[in-house]
Every structure is written in structure tokens, then in C-alpha cells.
KOLDO-173435 format. One record per residue (C-alpha): x, y, z; residue in one letter; residue number from 1. Coordinates in Angstrom, 2 decimals. Layout:
KOLDO-173435
<node><xx>X</xx><yy>Y</yy><zz>Z</zz><residu>A</residu><num>NUM</num></node>
...
END
This chain:
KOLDO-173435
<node><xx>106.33</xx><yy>95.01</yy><zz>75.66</zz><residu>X</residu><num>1</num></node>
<node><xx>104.95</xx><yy>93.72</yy><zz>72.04</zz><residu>X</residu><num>2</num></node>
<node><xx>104.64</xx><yy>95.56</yy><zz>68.81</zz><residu>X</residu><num>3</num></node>
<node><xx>102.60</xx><yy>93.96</yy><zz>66.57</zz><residu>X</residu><num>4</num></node>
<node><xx>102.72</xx><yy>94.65</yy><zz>62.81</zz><residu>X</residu><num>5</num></node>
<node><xx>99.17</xx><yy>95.99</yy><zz>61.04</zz><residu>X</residu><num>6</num></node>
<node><xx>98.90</xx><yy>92.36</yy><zz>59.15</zz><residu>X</residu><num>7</num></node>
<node><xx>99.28</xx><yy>90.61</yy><zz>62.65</zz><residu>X</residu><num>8</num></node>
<node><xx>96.58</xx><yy>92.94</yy><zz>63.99</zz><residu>X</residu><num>9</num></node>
<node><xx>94.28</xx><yy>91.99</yy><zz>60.87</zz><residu>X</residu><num>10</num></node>
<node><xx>95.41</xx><yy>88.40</yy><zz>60.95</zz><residu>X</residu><num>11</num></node>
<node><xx>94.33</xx><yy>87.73</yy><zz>65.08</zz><residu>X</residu><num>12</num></node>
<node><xx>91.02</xx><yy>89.36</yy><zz>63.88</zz><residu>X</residu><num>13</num></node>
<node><xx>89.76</xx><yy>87.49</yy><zz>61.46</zz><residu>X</residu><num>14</num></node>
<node><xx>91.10</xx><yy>84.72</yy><zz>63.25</zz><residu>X</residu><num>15</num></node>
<node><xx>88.54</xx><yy>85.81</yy><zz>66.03</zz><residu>X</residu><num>16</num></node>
<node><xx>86.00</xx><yy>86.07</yy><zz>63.72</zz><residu>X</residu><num>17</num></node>
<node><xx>86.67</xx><yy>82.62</yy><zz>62.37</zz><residu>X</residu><num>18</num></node>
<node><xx>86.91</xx><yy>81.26</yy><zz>65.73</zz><residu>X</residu><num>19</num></node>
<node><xx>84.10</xx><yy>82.85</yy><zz>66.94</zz><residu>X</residu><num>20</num></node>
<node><xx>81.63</xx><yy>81.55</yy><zz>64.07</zz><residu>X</residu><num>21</num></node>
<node><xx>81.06</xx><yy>84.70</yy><zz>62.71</zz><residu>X</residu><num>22</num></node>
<node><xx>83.18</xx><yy>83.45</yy><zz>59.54</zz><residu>X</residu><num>23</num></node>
<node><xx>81.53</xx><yy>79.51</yy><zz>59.35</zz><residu>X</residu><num>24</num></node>
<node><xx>83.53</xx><yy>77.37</yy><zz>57.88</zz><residu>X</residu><num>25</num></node>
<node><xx>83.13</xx><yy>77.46</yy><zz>54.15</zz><residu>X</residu><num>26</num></node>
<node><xx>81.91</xx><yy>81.22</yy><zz>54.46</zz><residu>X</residu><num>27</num></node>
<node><xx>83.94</xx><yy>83.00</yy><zz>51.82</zz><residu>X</residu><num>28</num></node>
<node><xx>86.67</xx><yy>86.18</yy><zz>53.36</zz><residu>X</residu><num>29</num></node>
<node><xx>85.76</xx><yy>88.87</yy><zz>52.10</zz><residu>X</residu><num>30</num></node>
<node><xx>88.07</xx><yy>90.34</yy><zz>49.47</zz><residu>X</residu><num>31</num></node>
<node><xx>91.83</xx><yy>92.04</yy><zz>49.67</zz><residu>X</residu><num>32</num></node>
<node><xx>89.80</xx><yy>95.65</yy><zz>48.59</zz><residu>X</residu><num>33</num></node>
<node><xx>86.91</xx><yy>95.33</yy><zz>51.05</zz><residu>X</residu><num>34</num></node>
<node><xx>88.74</xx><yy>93.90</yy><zz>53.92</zz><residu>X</residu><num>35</num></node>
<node><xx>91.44</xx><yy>96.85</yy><zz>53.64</zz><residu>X</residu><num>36</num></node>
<node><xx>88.72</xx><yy>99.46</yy><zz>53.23</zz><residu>X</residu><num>37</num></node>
<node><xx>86.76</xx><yy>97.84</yy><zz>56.71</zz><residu>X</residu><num>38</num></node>
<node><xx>90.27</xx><yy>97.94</yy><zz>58.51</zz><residu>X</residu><num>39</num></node>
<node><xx>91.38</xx><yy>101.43</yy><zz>57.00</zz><residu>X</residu><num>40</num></node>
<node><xx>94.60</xx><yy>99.87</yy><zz>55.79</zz><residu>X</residu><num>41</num></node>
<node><xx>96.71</xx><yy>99.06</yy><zz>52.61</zz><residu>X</residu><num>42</num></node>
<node><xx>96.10</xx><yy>96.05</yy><zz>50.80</zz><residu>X</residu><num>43</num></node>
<node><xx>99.83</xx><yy>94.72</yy><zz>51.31</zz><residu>X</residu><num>44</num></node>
<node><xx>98.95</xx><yy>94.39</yy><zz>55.19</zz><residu>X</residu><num>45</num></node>
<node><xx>95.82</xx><yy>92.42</yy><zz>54.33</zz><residu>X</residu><num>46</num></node>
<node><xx>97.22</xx><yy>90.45</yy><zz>51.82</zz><residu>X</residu><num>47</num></node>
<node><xx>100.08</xx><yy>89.76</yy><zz>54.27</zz><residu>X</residu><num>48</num></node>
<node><xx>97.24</xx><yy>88.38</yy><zz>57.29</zz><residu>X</residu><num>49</num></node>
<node><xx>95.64</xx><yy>86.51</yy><zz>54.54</zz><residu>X</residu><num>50</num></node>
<node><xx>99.23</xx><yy>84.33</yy><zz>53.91</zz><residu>X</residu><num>51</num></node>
<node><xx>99.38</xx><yy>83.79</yy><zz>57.55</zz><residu>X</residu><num>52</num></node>
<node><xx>96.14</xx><yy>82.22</yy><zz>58.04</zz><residu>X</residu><num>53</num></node>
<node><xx>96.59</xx><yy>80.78</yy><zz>54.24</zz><residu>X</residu><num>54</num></node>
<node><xx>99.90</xx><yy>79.19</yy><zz>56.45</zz><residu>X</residu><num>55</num></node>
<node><xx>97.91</xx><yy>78.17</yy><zz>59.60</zz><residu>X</residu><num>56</num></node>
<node><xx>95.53</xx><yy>76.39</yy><zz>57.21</zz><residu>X</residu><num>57</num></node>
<node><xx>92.38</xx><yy>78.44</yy><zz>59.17</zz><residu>X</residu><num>58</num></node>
<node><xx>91.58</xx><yy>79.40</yy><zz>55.25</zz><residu>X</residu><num>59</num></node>
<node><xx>92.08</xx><yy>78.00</yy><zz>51.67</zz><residu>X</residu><num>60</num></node>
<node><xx>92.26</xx><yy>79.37</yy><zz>48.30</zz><residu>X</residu><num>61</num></node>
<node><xx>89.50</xx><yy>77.35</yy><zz>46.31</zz><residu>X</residu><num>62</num></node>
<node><xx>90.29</xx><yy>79.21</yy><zz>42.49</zz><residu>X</residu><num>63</num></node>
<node><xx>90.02</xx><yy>83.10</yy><zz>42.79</zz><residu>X</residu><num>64</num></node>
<node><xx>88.38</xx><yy>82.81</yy><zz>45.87</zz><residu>X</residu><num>65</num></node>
<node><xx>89.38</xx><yy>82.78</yy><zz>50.10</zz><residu>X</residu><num>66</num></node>
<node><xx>87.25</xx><yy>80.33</yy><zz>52.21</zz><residu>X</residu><num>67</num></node>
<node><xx>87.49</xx><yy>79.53</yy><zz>55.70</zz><residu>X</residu><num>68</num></node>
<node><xx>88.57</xx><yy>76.24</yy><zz>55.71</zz><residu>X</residu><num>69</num></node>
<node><xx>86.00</xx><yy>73.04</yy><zz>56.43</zz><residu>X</residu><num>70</num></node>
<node><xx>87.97</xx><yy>71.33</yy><zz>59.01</zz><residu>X</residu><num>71</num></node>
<node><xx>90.29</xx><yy>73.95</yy><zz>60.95</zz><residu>X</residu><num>72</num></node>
<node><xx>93.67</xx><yy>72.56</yy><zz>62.41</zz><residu>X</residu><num>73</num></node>
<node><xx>93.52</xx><yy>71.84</yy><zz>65.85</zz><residu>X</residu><num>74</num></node>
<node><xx>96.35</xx><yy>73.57</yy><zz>67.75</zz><residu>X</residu><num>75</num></node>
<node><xx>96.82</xx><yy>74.31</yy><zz>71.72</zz><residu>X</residu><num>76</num></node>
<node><xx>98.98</xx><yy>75.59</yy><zz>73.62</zz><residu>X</residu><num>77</num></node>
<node><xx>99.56</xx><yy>74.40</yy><zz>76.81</zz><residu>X</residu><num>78</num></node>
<node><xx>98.61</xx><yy>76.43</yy><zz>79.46</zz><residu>X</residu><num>79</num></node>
<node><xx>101.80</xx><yy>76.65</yy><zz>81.52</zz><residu>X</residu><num>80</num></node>
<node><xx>103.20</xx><yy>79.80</yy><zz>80.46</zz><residu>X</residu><num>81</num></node>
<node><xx>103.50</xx><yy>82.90</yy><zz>78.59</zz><residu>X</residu><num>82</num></node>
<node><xx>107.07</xx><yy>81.86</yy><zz>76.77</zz><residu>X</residu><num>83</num></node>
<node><xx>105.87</xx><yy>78.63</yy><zz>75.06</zz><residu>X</residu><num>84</num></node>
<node><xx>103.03</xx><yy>81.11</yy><zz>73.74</zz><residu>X</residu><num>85</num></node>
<node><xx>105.06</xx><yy>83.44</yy><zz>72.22</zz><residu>X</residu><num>86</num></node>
<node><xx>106.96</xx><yy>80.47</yy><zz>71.08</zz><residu>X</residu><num>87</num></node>
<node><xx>104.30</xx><yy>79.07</yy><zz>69.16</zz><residu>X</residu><num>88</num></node>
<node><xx>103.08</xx><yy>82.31</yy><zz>67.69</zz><residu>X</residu><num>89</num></node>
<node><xx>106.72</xx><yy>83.32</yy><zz>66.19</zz><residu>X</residu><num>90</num></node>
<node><xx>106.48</xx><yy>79.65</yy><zz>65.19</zz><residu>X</residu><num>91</num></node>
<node><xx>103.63</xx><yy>80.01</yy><zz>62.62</zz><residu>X</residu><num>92</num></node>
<node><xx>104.56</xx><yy>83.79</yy><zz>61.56</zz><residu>X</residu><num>93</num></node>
END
């Protein structure tokens, strides 16, 4: 059983939207105040998810603004169990 914090929740979603293509790379995030009002949350959380992916280097600040980054990092995980993937994620939080 895994609790997840609210910025981990917002983080793995925008990741999915970056991953996805609905954020292209280059396409700015949208900011602290919108995100938190589309997610119904506090801006700490969403400031918070923005660090991680700031961290995973799946976005980059370019002056005041968020952008998903050109070229995103390619990590994997290999596919031979659920432990290495948990160790991975606790890795990059």
C-alpha cells in the first residue's frame, strides 16, 4: 500500500501530459496560479511537482518562465520488477 503526497499526484500528471505530447517540448507549463486552480490545490503542492520535474530535467526554467524541456532525459527502468521501480522513483524524489 502507497500514499502518495498531492505534489507527487500533480508531478506524475504533468509528467503524463509531457509524455504523452500534450505538453510538446518547448510548450510553456502553465503557471503556479493556474495549474493549482485546474488541480483544486495550494500552490506549495504545485510548486513542489514543479521542483521535481525541474530535478528530473523533464522541464527548465528559461527567465520567469517553465518550459518543457527540448531534449527530455532518457530514463528506463528495467522491466524485472516492482522493487527496482520504487527504487528509482524514491531515487529522483
Amino acid at each position: 500500500m502507497s500514499r502518495q503526497t498531492v505534489s507527487t499526484q500533480i508531478r506524475e500528471q504533468l509528467l503524463r501530459r509531457i509524455t504523452t505530447g500534450e505538453l510538446a517540448p518547448g510548450a510553456r507549463i502553465p503557471s503556479e496560479r493556474e495549474l493549482s486552480d485546474q488541480f483544486q490545490v495550494a500552490r506549495t503542492s504545485v510548486r513542489e511537482a514543479i521542483q521535481g520535474l525541474l530535478s528530473l530535467g523533464v522541464i527548465e526554467r528559461r527567465g520567469n518562465r517553465t518550459c518543457v524541456a527540448e531534449h527530455l532525459p532518457d530514463v528506463t527502468v528495467e522491466p524485472d520488477g516492482d522493487r527496482q521501480k520504487s527504487f528509482v522513483r524514491e531515487l529522483f524524489e
